[in-house]
C-alpha positions in Angstrom: 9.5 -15.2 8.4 13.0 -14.4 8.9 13.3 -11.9 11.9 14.6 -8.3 10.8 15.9 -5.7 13.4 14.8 -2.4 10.9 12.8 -3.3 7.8 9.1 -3.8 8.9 6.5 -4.9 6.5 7.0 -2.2 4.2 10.5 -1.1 4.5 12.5 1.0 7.2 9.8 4.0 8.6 10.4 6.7 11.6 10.4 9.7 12.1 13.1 11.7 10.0 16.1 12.6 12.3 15.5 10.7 14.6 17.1 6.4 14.9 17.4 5.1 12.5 16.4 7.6 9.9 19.8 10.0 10.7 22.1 10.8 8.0 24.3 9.1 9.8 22.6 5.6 9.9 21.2 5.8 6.4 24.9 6.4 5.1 25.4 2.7 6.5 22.2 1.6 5.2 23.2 2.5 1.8 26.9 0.8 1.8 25.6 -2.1 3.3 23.0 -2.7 0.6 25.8 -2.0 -1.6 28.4 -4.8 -0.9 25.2 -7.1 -0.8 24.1 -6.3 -4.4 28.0 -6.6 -5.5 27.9 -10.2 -4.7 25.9 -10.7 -7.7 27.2 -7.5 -9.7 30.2 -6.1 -9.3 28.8 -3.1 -10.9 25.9 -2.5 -9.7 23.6 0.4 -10.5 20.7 1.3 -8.1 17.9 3.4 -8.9 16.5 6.0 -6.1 13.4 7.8 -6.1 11.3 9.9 -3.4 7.9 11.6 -2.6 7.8 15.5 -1.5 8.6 15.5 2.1 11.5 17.8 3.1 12.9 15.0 4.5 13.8 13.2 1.6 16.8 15.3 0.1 18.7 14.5 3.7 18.2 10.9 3.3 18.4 10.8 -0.4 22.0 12.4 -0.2 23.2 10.0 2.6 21.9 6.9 0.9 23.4 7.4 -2.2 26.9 8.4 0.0 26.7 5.1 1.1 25.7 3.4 -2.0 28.7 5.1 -4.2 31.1 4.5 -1.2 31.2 1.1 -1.9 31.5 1.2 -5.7 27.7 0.9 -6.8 26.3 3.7 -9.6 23.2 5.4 -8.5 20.6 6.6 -10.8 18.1 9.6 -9.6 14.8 9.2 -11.0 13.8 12.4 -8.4 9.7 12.7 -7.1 7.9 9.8 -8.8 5.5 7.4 -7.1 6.9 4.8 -5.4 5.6 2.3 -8.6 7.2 4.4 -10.8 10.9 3.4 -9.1 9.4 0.3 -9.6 8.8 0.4 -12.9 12.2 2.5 -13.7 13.9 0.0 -12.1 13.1 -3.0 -14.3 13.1 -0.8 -17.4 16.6 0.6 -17.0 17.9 -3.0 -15.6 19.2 -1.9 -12.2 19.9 -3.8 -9.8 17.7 -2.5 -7.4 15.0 0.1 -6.6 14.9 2.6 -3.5 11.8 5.0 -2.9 12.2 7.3 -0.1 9.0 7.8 1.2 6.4 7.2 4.4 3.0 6.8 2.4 0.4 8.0 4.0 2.2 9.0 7.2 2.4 12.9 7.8 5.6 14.8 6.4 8.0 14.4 9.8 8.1 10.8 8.9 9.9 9.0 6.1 10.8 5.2 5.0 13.3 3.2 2.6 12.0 0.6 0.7 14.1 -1.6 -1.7 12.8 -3.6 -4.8 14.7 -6.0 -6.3 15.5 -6.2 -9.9 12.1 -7.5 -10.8 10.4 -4.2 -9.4 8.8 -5.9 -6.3 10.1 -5.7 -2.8 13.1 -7.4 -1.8 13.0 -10.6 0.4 12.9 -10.8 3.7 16.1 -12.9 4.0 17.7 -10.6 1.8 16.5 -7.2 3.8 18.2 -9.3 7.0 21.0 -10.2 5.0 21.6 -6.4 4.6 21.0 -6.1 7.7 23.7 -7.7 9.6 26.0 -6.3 6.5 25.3 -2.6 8.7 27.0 -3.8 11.6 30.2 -4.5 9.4 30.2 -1.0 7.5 32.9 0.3 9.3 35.5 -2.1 9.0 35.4 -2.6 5.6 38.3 -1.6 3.2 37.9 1.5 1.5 37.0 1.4 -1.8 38.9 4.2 -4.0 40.0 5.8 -7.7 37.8 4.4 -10.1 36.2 1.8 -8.2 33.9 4.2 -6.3 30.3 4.9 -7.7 29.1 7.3 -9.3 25.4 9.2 -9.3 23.7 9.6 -12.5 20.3 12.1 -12.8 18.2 10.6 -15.2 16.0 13.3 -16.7 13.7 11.1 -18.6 12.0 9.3 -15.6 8.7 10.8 -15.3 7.8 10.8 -19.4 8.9 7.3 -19.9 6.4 6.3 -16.4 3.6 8.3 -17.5 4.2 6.8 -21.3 4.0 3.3 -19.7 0.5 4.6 -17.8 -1.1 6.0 -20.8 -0.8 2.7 -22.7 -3.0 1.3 -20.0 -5.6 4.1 -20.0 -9.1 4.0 -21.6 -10.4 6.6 -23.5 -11.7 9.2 -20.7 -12.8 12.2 -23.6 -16.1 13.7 -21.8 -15.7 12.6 -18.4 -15.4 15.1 -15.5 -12.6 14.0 -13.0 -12.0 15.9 -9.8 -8.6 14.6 -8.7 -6.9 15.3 -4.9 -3.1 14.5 -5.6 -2.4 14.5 -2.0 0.7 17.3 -2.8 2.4 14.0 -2.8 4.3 11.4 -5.5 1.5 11.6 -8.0 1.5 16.2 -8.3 2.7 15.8 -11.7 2.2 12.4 -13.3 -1.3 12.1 -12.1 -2.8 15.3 -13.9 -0.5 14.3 -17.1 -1.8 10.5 -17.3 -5.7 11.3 -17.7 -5.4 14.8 -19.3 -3.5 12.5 -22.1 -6.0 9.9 -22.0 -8.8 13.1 -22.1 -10.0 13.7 -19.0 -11.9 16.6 -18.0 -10.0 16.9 -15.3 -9.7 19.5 -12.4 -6.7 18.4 -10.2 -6.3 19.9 -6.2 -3.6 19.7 -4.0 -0.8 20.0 -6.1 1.3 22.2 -4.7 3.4 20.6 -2.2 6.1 22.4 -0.1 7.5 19.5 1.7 5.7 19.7 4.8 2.1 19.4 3.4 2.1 16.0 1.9 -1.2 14.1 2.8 -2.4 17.3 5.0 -5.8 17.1 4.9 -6.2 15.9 1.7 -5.4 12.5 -0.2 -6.6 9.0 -0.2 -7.2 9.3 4.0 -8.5 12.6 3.9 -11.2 12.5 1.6 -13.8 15.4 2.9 -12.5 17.9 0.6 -12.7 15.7 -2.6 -16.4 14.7 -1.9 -17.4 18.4 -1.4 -16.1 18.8 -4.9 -17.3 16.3 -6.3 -20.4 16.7 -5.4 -20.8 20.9 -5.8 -19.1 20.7 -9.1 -21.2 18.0 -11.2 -18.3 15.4 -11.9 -18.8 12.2 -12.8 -16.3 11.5 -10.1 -13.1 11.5 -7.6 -10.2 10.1 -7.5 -7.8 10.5 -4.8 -4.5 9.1 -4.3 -2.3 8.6 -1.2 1.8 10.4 -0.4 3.5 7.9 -2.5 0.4 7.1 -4.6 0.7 3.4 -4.7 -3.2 3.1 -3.7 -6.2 5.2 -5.3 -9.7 5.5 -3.9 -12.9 7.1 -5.9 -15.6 9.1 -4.9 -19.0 8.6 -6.6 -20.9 11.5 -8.4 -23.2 11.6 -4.9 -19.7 11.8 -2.7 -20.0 8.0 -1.7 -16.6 6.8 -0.7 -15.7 3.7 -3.5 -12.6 1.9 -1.4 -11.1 -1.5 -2.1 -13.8 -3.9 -1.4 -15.6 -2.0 -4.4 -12.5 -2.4 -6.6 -12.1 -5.8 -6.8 -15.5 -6.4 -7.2 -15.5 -4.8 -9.9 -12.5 -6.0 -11.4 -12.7 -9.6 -10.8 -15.5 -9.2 -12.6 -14.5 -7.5 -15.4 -11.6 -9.5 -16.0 -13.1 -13.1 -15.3 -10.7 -13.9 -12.3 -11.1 -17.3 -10.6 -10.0 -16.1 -7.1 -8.5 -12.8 -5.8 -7.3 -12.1 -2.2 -7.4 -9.7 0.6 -7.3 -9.5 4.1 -9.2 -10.0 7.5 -10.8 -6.5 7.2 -12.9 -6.7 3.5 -16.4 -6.8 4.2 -18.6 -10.3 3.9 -20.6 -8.7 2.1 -17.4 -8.7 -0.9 -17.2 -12.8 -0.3 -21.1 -13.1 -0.7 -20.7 -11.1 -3.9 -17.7 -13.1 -5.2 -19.1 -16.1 -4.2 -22.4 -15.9 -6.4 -20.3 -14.7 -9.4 -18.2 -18.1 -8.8 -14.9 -16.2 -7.5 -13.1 -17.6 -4.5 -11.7 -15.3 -1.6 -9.1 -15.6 -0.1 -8.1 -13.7 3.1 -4.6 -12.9 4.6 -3.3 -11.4 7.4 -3.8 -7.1 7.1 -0.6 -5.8 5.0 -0.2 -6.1 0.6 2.6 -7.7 1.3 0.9 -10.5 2.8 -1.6 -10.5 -0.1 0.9 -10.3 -2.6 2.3 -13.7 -0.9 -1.3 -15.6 -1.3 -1.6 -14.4 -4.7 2.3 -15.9 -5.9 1.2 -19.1 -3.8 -2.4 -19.3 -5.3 -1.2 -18.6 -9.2 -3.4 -15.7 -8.8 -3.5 -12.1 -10.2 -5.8 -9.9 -8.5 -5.6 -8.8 -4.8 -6.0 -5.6 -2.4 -6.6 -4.1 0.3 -10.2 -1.9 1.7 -7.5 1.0 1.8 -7.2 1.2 -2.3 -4.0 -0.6 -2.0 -4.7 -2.9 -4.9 -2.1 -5.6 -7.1 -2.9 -6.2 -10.5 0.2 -8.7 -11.1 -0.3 -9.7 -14.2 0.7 -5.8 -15.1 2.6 -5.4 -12.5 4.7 -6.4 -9.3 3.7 -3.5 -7.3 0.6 -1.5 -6.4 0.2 1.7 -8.2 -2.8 4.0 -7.1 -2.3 5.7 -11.1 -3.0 2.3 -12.7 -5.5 1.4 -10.6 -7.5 4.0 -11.0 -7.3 3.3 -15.2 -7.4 0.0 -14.9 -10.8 0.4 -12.5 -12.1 3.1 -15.2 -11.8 0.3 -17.9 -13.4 -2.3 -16.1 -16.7 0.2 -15.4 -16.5 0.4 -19.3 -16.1 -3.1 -19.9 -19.1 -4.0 -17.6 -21.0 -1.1 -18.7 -21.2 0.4 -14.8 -21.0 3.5 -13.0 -19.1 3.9 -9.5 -22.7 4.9 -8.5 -24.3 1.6 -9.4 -21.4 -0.2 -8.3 -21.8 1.8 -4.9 -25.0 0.5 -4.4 -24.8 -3.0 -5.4 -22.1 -3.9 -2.8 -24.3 -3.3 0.2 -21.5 -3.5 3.2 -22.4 -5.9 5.9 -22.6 -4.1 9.6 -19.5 -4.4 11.5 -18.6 -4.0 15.5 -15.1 -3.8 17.0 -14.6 -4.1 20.7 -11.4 -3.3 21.8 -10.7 -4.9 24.8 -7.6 -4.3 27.3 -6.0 -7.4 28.8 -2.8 -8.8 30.4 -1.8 -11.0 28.2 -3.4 -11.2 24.5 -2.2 -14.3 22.9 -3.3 -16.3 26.6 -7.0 -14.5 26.5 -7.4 -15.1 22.8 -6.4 -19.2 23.3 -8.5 -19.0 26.7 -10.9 -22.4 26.4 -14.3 -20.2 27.5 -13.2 -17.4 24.8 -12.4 -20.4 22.0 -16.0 -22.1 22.9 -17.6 -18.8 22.5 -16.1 -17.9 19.1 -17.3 -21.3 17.8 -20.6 -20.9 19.1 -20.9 -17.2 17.3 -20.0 -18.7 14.3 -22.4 -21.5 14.3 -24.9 -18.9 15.3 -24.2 -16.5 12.0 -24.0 -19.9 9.7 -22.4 -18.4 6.8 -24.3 -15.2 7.5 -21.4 -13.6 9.4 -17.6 -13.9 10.8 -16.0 -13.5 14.1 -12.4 -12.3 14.3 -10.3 -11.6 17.2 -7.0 -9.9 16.5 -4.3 -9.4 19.3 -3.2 -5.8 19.0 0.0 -5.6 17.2 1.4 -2.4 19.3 -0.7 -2.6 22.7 -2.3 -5.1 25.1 -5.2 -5.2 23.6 -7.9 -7.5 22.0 -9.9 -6.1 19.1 -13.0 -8.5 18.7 -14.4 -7.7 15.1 -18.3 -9.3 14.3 -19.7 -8.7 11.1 -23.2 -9.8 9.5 -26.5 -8.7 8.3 -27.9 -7.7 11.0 -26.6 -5.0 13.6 -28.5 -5.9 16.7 -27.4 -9.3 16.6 -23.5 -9.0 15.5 -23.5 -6.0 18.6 -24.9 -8.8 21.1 -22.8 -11.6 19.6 -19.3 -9.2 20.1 -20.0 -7.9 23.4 -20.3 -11.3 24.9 -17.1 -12.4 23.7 -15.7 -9.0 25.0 -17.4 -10.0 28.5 -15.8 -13.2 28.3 -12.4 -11.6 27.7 -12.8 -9.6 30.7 -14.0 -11.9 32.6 -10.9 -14.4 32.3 -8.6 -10.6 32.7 -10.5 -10.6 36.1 -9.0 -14.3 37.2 -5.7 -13.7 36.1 
């Protein structure tokens, strides 16, 4: 992977205000990633897009400063979900794609992600390449007259998205929705995509004010949906994160249907060979794929890393436990709207209910030990800890897995066991923790 100073996995993400997300900075941001795209288009348009936090006008502003500084048009698609800037971008042949937005994060923080031209996200040779191009903002010649860009405010972005969503909808007439927007991205086109395809709907947090995007409510907040759900007879929830590129649903008794569930279900419906995820899916999703003749395969935790195995694999169907799901053959990007249609027409393809599909997928028991060390990578590589991994695994035969993750942000081990039976994958992950402390005690 080619080492980038800003862009993480998902784009550039902080708090707003603060490095790098100042006015400032993102003003540089946005010329830089201008005189990049120029080398293929002298012209070049750029489409920009945003969730609800009040954030996002600052950095909205400042980007497209930058962008039209160094002779690129901007378009303004305003509040869609982030796979609607996606989709906009392909079907008004920009350039490129930027959504303003920190998904699921709480309102003081914000991101910039770029697509390319195809609507998925840009490469990371190209995000470094724009990347060094910051560094040389400032001494570049100015660009002037009729050479600077200009910004564009394209009014028709939300009909045209939720036009291209409807086409994918089944026919929902009768069923009772309960539907937690998140008072993010999806406020609008959420409501408007399944009242259109007939939906009984009743839609909550809606309302957003810029500071109370995924506040208690959305895909990670979930209490408030199941108490509706369940007190008001629906048939189910759906709930959708800030940006709404994942969905979950909620089951007519308030069970919580995540990822694992969805591809289950849809690799079913849709006869896939193989579909991916990550570490984290539950066994008990490979046990299921496996005796309906699907392969798994597993990634390191992030979509983009799924999205990856799924090019490399000629797959189409991936996703993560979060509701974070890819459906490439419709399209390059997750999109928690779709999903959820897509998911809805795969129940009535099967002939299944998110309740039955609940209780078929029976998850496996799983322990996580976090354990503090000195050095992570050295204590996961230790020979003792090695010997003892093998000899769990050998003990669950297929029954279970045993992962140990180094801690991304902290000295830290986290030692995941999972299998059928609790005692026995507690017992199995507590003496690899013991070994772990055991070599932090000789060091």
């Amino acid at each position: 992977m080619t080492e980038r100073k800003y862009f993480g996995t998902d784009g550039v993400r902080a708090v707003a205000g603060e490095f790098p997300l100042t006015g400032a900075w993102v003003f540089k941001l946005g010329a830089a990633a201008g005189e990049v795209l120029k080398r293929d288009n002298a012209r070049a348009k750029v489409v920009i897009g945003k969730d609800t936090r009040q954030s996002g006008d600052m950095l909205e502003a400042a980007l497209a400063a930058g962008l039209t500084s160094r002779g690129v048009d901007v378009i303004h698609v305003g509040v869609l979900p982030t796979p609607g800037v996606s989709y906009l971008t392909r079907h008004l042949g920009a350039d490129a794609g930027v959504v303003i937005s920190a998904s699921h994060n709480p309102y003081q923080d914000n991101g910039i992600k770029f697509f390319g031209r195809s609507g998925g996200k840009l490469s990371d040779a190209l995000e470094a390449e724009i990347e060094r191009a910051i560094d040389a903002v400032e001494s570049l010649p100015p660009v002037t007259g009729v050479d600077l860009g200009g910004v564009t405010d394209y009014t028709e972005a939300e009909r045209l998205y939720v036009q291209y969503l409807v086409t994918h909808a089944p026919d929902l007439a009768g069923v009772r929705i309960a539907m937690d927007c998140a008072n993010g991205a999806a406020y609008r086109v959420g409501p408007k995509v399944f009242q259109a395809a007939g939906a009984d709907l009743f839609a909550v947090f809606t309302n957003p004010d810029g500071r109370n995007i995924n506040r208690d409510c959305g895909s990670t907040h979930l209490e408030r949906l199941q108490g509706i759900v369940r007190s008001g007879d629906f048939d189910l929830g759906v709930a959708f994160d800030g940006d709404a590129d994942r969905c979950l649903f909620v089951d007519r008794r308030g069970n919580v249907v995540h990822g694992d569930h969805l591809l289950l279900l849809n690799a079913r419906a849709r006869g896939e060979r193989g579909v991916a995820t990550t570490i984290m899916s539950n066994m008990a999703l490979e046990v299921k794929l496996q005796q309906a003749g699907i392969t798994l395969e597993r990634t390191n935790v992030g979509d983009r890393y799924v999205h990856e195995r799924l090019h490399e694999r000629g797959l189409h169907l991936g996703g993560e436990q979060s509701g974070h799901m890819l459906f490439l053959d419709v399209s390059p990007t997750g999109d928690g709207v779709l999903t959820a249609l897509l998911s809805l027409a795969s129940m009535r393809t099967l002939g299944t209910t998110l309740d039955e599909l609940y209780d078929d997928l029976e998850m496996f028991p799983q322990t996580l030990v976090n354990v503090r060390v000195q050095d992570k990578r050295a204590a996961v590589q230790a020979p003792d800890v090695q010997a003892a991994v093998r000899a769990a695994e050998e003990r669950l035969a297929g029954r279970g897995r045993v992962n140990l993750r180094p801690s991304g942000t902290e000295n830290l081990v986290r030692v995941m066991v999972e299998g059928p039976d609790a005692q026995e994958i507690h017992e199995v992950a507590q003496g690899i923790a013991a070994l772990l402390q055991t070599n932090l005690a000789r060091a």
